[in-house]
SESEKE-803441 format. One record per residue (C-alpha): y, z, x. Coordinates in Angstrom, 1 decimal. Layout:
# SESEKE-803441
R        y        z        x
R        Y        Z        X
...
# end
This chain:
# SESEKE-803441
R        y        z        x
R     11.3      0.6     19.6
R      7.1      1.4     19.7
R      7.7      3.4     16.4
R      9.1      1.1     14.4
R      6.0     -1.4     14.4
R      2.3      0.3     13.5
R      0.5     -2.4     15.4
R      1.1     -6.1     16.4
R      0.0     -7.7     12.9
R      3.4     -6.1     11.8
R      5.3     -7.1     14.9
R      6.9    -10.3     12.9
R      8.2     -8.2     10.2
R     11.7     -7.5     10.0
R     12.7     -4.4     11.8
R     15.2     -1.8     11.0
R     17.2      0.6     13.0
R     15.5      4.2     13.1
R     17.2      7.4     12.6
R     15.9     10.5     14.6
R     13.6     13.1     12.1
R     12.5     16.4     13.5
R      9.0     16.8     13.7
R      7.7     19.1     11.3
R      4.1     19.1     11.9
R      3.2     22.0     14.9
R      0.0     22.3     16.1
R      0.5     25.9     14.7
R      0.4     24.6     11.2
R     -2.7     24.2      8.8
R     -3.6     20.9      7.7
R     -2.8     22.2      3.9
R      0.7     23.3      5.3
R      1.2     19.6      6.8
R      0.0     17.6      3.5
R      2.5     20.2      1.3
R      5.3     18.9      3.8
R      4.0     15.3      3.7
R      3.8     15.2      0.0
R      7.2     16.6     -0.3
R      8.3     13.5      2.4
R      6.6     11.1     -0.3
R      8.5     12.7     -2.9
R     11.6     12.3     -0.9
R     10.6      8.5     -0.1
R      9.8      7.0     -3.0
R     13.3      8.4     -4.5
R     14.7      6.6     -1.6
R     13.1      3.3     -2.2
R     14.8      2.9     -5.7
R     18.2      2.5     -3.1
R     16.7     -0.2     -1.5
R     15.9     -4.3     -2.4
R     13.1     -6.4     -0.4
R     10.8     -9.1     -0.7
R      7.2     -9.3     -2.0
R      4.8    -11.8     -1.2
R      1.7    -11.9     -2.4
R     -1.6    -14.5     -1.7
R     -4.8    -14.6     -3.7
R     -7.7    -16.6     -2.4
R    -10.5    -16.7     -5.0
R    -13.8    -17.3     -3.5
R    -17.0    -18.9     -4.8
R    -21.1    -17.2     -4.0
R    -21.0    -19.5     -0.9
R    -17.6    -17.7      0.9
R    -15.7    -20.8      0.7
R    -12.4    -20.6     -0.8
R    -11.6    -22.2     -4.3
R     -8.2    -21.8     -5.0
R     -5.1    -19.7     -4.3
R     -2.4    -17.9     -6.6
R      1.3    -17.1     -4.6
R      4.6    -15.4     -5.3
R      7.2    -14.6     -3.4
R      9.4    -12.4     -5.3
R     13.0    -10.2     -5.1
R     12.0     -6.5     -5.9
R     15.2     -4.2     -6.8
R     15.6     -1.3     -8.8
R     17.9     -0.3    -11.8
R     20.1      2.6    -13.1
R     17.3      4.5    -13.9
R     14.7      3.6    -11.3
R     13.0      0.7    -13.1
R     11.9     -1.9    -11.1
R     12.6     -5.2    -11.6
R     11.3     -8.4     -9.9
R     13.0    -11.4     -9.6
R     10.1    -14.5     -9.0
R     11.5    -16.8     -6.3
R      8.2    -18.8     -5.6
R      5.2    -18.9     -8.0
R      2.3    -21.2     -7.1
R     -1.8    -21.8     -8.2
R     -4.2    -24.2     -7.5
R     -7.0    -21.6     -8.8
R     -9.7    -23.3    -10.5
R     -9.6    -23.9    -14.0
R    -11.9    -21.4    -15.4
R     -9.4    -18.6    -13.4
R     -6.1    -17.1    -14.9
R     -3.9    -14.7    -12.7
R     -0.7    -13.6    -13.8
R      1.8    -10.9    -12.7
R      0.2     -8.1    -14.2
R     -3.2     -8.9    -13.4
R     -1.6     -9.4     -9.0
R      0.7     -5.8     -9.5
R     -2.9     -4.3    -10.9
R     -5.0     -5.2     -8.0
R     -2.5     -4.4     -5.3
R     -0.6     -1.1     -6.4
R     -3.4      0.8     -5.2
R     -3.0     -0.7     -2.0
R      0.7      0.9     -1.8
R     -0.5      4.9     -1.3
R      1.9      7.4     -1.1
R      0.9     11.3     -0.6
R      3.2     13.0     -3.1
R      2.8     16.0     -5.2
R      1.1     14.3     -7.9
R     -1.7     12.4     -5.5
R     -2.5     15.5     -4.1
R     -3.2     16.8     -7.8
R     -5.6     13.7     -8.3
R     -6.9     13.7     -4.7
R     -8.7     15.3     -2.2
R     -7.9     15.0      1.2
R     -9.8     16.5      3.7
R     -8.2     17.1      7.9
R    -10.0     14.6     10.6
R     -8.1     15.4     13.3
R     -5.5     13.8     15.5
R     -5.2      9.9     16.9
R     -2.5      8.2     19.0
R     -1.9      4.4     17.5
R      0.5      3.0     19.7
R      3.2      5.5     20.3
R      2.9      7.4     17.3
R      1.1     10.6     17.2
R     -0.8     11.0     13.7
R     -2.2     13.2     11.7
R     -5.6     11.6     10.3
R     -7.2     12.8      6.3
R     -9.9     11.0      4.2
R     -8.8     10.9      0.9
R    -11.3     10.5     -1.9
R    -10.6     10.8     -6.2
R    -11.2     14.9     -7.1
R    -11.0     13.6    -10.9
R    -13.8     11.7    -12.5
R    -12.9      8.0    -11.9
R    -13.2      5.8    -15.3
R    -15.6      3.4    -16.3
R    -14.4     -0.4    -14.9
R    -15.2     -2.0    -17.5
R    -12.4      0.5    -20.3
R    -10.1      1.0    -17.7
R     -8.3     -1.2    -15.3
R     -6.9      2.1    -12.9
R     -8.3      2.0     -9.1
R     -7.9      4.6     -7.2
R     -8.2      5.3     -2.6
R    -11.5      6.0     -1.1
R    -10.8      5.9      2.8
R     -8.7      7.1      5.7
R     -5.0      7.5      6.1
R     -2.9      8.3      9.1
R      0.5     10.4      8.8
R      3.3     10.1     11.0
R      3.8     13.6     12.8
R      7.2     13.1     13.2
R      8.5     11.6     10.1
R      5.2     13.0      8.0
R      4.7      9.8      6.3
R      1.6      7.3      6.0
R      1.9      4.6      8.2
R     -1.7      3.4      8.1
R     -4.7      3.2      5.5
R     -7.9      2.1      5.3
R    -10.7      2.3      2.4
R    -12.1      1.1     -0.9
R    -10.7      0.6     -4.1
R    -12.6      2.6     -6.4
R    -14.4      1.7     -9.2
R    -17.0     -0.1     -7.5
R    -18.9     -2.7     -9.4
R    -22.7     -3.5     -9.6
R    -23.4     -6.3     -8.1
R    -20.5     -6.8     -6.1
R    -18.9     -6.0     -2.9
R    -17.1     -3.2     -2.5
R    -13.5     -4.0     -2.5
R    -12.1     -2.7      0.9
R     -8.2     -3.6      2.2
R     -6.2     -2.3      5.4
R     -2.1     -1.1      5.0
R      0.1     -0.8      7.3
R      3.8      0.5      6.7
R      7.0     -0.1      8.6
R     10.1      2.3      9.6
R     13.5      2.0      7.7
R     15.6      4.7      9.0
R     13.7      7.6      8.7
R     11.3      6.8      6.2
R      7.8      3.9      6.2
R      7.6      2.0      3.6
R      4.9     -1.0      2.7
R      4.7     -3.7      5.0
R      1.6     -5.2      5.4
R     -1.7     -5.6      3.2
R     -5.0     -7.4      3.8
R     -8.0     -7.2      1.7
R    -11.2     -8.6      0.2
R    -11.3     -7.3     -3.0
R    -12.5     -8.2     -6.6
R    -10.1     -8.8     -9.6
R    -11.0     -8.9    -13.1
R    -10.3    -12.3    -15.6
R    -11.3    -12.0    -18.9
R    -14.6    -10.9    -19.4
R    -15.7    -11.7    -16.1
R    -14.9    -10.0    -12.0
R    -14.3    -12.7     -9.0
R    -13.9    -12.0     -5.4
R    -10.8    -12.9     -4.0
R     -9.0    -12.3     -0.2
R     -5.6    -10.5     -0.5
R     -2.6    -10.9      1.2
R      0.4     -8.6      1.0
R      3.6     -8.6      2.9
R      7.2     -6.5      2.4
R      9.7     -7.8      4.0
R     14.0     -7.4      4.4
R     14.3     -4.2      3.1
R     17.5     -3.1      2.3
R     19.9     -0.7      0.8
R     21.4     -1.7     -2.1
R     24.9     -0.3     -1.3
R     24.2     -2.2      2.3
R     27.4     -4.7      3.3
R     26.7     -7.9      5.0
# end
C-alpha cells in the first residue's frame, strides 16, 4: 500500500489499485541504460494517459513586495482526451479575486504549470541533461536520483514564454517512472526570485502520474512579472473505458 502514496502530503489523494511491474533497473546496469528504459516508460505513459479522465485544480496566490497575499485565481477543471489525443478541459469551477491591475486566464495558469508536470521521454532526454546522483529510499520506494538541467540554450524571457527543469528528480526502480521533483523553472529573471516548485506523482496501476504541485513562482501579465504561490492537485484518475 507504501507505494502507492510518495509521501504524506499525497496521502488524501485518491488511490488506485497497483498492478505488479518487474523491476528493470539492476544494480548491473549504467545509469544511461536506466534513463533509455525510463524514457521509453515515459513514452509508454503519457500514451496511457490519453485513456484516462481526472480532475485539475489549480490555486494562484499573487503576492505584493511585503509577502502578504493580494488575491487568488481558482479552477477546478474535467481533463479528458479525444480520438486523437487532444486534450480537452471541461471548467467546473472558475474563481478570482486578483487585484485589478492582474489578469490570469487559462493559458497564462496551463503556461506556468506545464513545466511543473516532467516526464523523461525520448524527446526530454534530447533537450536535457541528466546527470546519475545515486540511490535514496523515500518511503518504501527505492529510487533512482538525476539532476536534470537544459543542454540547449534556454530563450530570452522576455520573446519567449517556454520554461524549462533545473533540479532533481527521483525514478521509481521498479516501475522506472518519476515520482518526485524538485527544482527551478528556468528562465530566471533579474530582479526576481527564482521560481522553485516541488511534484509529487501518484500510482495508477502500473504507471505515476501528476498528483501534487506546490510552488512559488513568477507569472508574466502583460508587460509586467508578479510573484505568485502555486498550488496544483490531480485527482480521480480514471480510464475512460472504466464502468461504474
Amino acid at each position: 500500500m507504501m507505494r502507492n502514496v510518495v509521501f504524506a502530503m499525497a496521502a488524501c489523494l485518491i488511490i488506485a489499485a497497483i498492478a505488479p511491474w518487474p523491476s528493470h533497473a539492476s544494480q548491473k546496469e549504467s545509469p544511461s541504460e536506466i534513463l533509455a528504459a525510463a524514457a521509453e516508460r515515459g513514452r509508454a505513459l503519457v500514451a496511457a494517459l490519453r485513456g484516462y479522465s481526472y480532475f485539475a485544480e489549480v490555486t494562484i496566490q499573487t503576492v505584493s513586495q511585503a509577502d502578504t497575499i493580494t488575491g487568488k485565481y481558482y479552477r477546478f477543471s474535467r481533463i479528458s482526451f479525444d480520438r486523437d489525443g487532444g486534450q480537452q478541459e471541461k471548467v467546473i469551477e472558475n474563481t478570482s479575486t486578483l487585484p485589478k491591475d492582474i489578469y490570469i486566464g487559462t493559458e497564462d495558469a496551463n503556461n506556468l504549470t506545464r513545466v511543473y508536470e516532467f516526464i523523461v521521454t525520448p524527446e526530454t532526454l534530447s533537450i536535457y541533461e541528466m546527470s546519475y546522483v545515486g540511490r535514496e529510499q523515500i518511503d518504501e520506494l527505492n529510487t533512482l536520483v538525476f539532476d536534470v538541467r537544459p543542454k540547449i540554450k534556454v530563450p530570452d524571457s522576455n520573446k519567449s514564454r517556454e520554461r524549462y527543469l533545473k533540479g532533481r528528480v527521483w525514478i521509481d526502480d521498479r516501475d522506472l517512472c518519476v515520482v518526485k521533483i524538485v527544482g527551478e523553472a528556468l528562465p530566471e529573471r533579474r530582479g526576481h526570485r527564482t521560481p522553485k516548485f516541488e511534484t509529487y506523482f501518484q500510482n495508477y496501476d502500473s504507471f505515476w502520474f501528476p498528483a501534487y504541485t506546490s510552488a512559488v513562482d513568477i507569472i508574466r501579465t502583460g508587460d509586467y512579472f508578479n510573484p505568485v504561490v502555486v498550488n496544483l492537485r490531480f485527482t480521480g484518475y480514471k480510464k475512460v473505458n472504466a464502468k461504474g
